[in-house]
C-alpha positions in Angstrom: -20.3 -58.9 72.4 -17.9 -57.1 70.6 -18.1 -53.7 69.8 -15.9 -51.3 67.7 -12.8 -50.0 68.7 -13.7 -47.7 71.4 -10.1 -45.2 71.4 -10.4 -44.2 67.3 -12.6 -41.4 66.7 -14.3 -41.9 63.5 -16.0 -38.1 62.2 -20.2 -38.7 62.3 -22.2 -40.5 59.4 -24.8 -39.0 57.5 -27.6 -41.1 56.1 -24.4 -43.5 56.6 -21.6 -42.0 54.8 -18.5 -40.0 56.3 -18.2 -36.8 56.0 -14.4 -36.8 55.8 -12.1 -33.9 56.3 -9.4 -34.3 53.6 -6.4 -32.4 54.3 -3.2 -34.0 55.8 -3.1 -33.0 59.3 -4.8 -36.5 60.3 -2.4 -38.5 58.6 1.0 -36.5 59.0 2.5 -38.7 62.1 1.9 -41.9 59.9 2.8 -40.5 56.2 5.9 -38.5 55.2 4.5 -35.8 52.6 6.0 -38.2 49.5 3.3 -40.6 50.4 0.6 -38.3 51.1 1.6 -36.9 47.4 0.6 -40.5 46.3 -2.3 -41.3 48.3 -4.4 -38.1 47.9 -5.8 -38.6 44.9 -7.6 -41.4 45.5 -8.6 -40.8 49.2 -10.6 -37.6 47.7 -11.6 -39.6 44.9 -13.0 -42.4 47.3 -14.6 -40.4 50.0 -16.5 -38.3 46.6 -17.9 -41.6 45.4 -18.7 -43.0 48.6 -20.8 -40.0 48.8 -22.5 -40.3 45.1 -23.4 -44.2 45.7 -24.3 -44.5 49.2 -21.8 -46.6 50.6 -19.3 -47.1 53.5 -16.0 -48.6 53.9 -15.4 -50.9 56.8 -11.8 -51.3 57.8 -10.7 -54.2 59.8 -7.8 -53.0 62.5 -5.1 -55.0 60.3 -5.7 -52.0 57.3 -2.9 -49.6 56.6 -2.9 -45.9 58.1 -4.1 -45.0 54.6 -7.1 -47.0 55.0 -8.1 -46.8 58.5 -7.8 -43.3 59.0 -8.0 -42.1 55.5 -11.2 -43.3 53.6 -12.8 -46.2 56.9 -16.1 -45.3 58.4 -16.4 -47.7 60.5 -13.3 -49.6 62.1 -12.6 -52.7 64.4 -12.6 -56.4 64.2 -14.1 -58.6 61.7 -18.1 -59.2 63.4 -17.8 -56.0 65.4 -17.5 -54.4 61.5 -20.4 -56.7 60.2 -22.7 -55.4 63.3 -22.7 -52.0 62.8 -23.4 -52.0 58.9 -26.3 -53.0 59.9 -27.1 -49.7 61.5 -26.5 -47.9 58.3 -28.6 -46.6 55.4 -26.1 -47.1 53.2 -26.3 -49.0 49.7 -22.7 -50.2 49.3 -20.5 -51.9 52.0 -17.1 -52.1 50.6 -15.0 -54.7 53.1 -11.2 -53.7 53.4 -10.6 -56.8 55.1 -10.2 -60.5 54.0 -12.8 -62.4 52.4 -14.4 -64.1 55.3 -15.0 -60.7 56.7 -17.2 -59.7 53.7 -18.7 -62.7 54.0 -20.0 -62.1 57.2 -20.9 -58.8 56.6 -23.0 -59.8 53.6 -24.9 -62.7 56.0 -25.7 -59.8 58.0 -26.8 -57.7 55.8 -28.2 -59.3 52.9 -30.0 -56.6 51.6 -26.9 -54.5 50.4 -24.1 -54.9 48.1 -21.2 -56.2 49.3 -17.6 -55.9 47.4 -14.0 -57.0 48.4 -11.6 -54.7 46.4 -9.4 -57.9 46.0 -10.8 -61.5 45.5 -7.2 -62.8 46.6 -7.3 -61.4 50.1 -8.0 -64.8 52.2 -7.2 -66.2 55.0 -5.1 -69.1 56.4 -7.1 -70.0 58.8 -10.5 -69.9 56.7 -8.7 -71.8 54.2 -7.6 -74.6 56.4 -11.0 -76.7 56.6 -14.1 -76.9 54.6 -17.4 -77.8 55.0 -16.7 -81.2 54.0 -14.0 -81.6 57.0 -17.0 -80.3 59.8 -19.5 -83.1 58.2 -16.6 -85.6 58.8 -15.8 -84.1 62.6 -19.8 -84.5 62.9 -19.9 -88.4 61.8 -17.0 -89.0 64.4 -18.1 -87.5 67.4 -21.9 -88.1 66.9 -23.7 -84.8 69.2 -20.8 -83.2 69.8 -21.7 -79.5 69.2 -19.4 -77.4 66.9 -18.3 -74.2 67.6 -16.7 -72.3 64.7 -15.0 -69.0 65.3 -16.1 -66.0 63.3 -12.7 -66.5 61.1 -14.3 -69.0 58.6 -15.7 -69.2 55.3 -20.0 -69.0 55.3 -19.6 -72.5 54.3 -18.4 -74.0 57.5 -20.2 -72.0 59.4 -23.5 -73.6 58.0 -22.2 -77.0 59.2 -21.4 -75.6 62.7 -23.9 -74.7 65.6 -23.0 -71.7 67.0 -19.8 -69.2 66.2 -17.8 -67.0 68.8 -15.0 -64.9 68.5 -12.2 -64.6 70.1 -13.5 -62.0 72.7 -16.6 -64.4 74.1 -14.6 -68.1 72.8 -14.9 -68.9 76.6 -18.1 -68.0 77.1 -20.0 -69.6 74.0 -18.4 -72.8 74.7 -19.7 -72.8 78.5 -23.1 -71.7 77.8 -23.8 -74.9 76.1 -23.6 -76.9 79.3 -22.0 -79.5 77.6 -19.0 -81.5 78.9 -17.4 -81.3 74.9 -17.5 -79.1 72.1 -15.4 -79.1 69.1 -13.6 -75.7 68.3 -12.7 -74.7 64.6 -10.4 -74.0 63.0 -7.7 -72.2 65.3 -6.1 -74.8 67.3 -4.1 -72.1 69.5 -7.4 -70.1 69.9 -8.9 -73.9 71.2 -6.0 -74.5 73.7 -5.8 -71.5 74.9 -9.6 -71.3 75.8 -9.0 -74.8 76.7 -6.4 -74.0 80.0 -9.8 -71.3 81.0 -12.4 -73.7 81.3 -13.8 -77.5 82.4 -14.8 -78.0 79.3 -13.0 -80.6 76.7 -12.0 -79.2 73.6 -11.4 -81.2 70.8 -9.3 -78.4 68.5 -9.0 -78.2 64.8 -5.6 -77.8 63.0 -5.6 -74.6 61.9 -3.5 -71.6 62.4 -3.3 -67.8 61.6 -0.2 -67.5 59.6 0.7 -63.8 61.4 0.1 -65.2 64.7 1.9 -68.5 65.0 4.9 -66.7 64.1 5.5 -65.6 67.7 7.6 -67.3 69.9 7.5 -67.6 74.1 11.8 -67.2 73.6 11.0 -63.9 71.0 8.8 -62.4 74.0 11.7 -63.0 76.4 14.1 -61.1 74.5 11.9 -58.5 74.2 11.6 -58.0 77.8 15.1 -57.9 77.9 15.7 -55.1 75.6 13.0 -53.2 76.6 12.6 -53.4 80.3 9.0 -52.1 81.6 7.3 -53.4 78.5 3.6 -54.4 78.5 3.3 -57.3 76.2 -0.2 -58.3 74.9 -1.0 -61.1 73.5 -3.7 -62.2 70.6 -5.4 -65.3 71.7 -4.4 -66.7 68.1 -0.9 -66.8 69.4 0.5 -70.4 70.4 -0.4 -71.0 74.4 3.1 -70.6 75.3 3.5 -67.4 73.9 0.1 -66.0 75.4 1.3 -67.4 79.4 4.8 -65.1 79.3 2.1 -62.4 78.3 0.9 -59.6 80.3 -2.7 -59.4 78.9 -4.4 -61.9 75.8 -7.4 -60.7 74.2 -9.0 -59.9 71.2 -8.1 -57.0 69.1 -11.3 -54.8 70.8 -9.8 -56.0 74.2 -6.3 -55.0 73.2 -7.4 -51.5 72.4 -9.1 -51.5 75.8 -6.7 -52.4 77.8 -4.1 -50.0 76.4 -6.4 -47.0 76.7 -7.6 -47.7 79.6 -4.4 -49.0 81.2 -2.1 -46.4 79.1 1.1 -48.5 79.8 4.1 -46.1 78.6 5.8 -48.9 76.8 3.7 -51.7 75.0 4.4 -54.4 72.6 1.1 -55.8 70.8 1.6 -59.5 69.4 -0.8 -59.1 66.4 -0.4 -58.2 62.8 1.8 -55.0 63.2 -0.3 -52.1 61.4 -2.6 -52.7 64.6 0.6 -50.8 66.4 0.4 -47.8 64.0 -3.9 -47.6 64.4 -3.7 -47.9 67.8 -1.0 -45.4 68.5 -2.8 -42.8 66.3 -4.9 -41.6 69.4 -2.1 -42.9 72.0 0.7 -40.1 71.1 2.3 -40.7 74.0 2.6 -44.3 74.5 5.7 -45.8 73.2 4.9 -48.9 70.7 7.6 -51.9 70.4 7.1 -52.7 66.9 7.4 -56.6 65.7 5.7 -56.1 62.2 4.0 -59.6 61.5 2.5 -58.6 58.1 -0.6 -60.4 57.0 -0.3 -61.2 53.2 -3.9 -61.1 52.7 -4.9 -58.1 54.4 -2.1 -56.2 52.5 -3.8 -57.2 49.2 -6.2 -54.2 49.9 -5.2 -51.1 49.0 -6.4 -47.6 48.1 -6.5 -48.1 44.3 -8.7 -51.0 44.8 -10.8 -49.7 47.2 -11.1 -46.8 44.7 -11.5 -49.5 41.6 -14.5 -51.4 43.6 -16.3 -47.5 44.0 -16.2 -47.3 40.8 -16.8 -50.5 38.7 -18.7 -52.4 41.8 -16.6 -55.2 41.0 -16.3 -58.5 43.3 -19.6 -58.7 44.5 -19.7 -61.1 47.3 -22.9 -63.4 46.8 -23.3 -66.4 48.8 -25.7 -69.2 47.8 -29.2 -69.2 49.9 -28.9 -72.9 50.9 -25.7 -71.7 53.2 -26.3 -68.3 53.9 -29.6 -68.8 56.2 -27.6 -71.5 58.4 -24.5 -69.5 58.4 -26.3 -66.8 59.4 -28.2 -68.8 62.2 -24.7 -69.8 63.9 -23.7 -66.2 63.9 -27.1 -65.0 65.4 -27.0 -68.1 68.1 -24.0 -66.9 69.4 -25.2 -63.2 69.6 -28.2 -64.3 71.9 -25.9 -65.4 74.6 
């Protein structure tokens, strides 16, 4: 299963807030002192109220420096986030991420409030089917099961039978002993699992906007300028791109791999404020740049984050008839 992202140190929780130390030191390689001057207010601000309501900020590894480092309690990909407010005693989960990610984390913990700082922070990929499309897929291949990756809304994944992401895709789709699945919605994600198993895929159409950007011919001229570069891959990425890679894996296996590995030179093919979170506790690993922004994600920012503290705006609420078979595709696939 996923976990967090094992190479950021995150300072200890209390009764599940961060005790967060405030000066500038922890930022200074990421923000010139003109934007530290503009930034402090609120990340003092925000770590004070998280303290007076109870609450936590999870930050997806897409969030700006700002974020991440500056205000996040817990940090890593979208379920490994949802997981581990479930640990907490907090009130208040505030999800700097997109809204499929506070989605989950509200199926997983329906007892606690749940805000977005930004009800326009989406997700192409969420956005590209519905539940209406899977009830379609369903009536044309009758018993087919439906695997839905964890980058949907709640409302497809009630119509789906178990969810994976893209760490254990291969894995949920083989432990249904089944000679066919569908796979929604990332059509890359599908194929590339696809070339990795026996198993017939029948893929959806969708695509992450940041990741289908890449090119197999942009990779190649990367190697040329950079000789000795580690390249690695997303699994989102189109399968050509991903087979003139080094490594493909999730965003949890990316961060592995390079502190593990510690390759001087690396290029990771994601949305590019990964780069700058990763590198925070890799000083001396040189980071090739390619700064794939993701619209949505950049929708959150500190003022909002500070804005949902305070009003408790943009509750995420999600009706009962979905949540409990949402919820039951995400808890399927966390048996296996």
């Amino acid at each position: 299963m996923m976990t967090s992202s094992p190479v950021l140190d995150r300072p200890n929780l209390r009764g599940g807030v961060k005790q967060s130390p405030r000066d500038y030191d922890r930022l200074a390689r990421f923000l010139p002192p003109l934007e530290w001057a503009i930034y402090a207010q609120d990340i003092a601000a925000i770590n004070e109220l998280k303290l007076q309501k109870n609450a936590i900020i999870l930050a997806h590894n897409y969030q700006t420096p700002e974020i991440f480092h500056g205000v996040a309690d817990i940090v890593g990909d979208s379920l490994a986030l949802a997981r581990a407010a479930v640990d907490t005693s907090a009130d208040i989960i505030v999800m700097a991420g997109v809204e499929f990610m506070a989605e989950t984390a509200k199926l997983l913990n329906p007892n606690k409030k749940v805000l977005i700082p930004d009800r326009r922070a989406g997700c192409s990929l969420a956005a590209s089917i519905t539940g209406a499309d899977v009830r379609l897929l369903k009536s044309q291949y009758p018993g087919v099961p439906i695997v839905t990756y964890v980058n949907s809304s709640a409302e497809v994944k009630a119509e789906s039978d178990i969810c994976c992401t893209s760490a254990n895709a291969k894995k949920i789709v083989e432990s249904l002993g089944v000679p066919r699945v569908i796979m929604l919605p990332d059509e890359f994600l599908a194929q590339n699992v696809a070339r990795e198993t026996d198993v017939e895929i029948i893929a959806w159409h969708g695509h992450c906007e940041v990741h289908e950007k890449f090119s197999a011919a942009e990779i190649e001229s990367y190697r040329a300028d950079h000789p000795g570069i580690v390249i690695l891959a997303h699994p989102e990425c189109p399968p050509d791109v991903v087979q003139v890679c080094d490594f493909s894996g999730s965003t949890a296996a990316m961060i592995d791999f390079v502190t593990t590995k510690k390759p001087p030179r690396v290029l990771l093919l994601t949305e590019c404020s990964m780069s700058d979170n990763v590198s925070f506790n890799q000083p001396d690993l040189e980071f090739i740049r390619p700064c794939n922004l993701c619209p949505h994600m950049k929708r959150i920012d500190l003022a909002g984050v500070r804005r949902a503290l305070e009003t408790l705006e943009h509750e995420v609420t999600i009706d009962p008839a979905i949540s409990d078979r949402a919820r039951a595709a995400i808890e399927r696939m966390l048996v296996v």
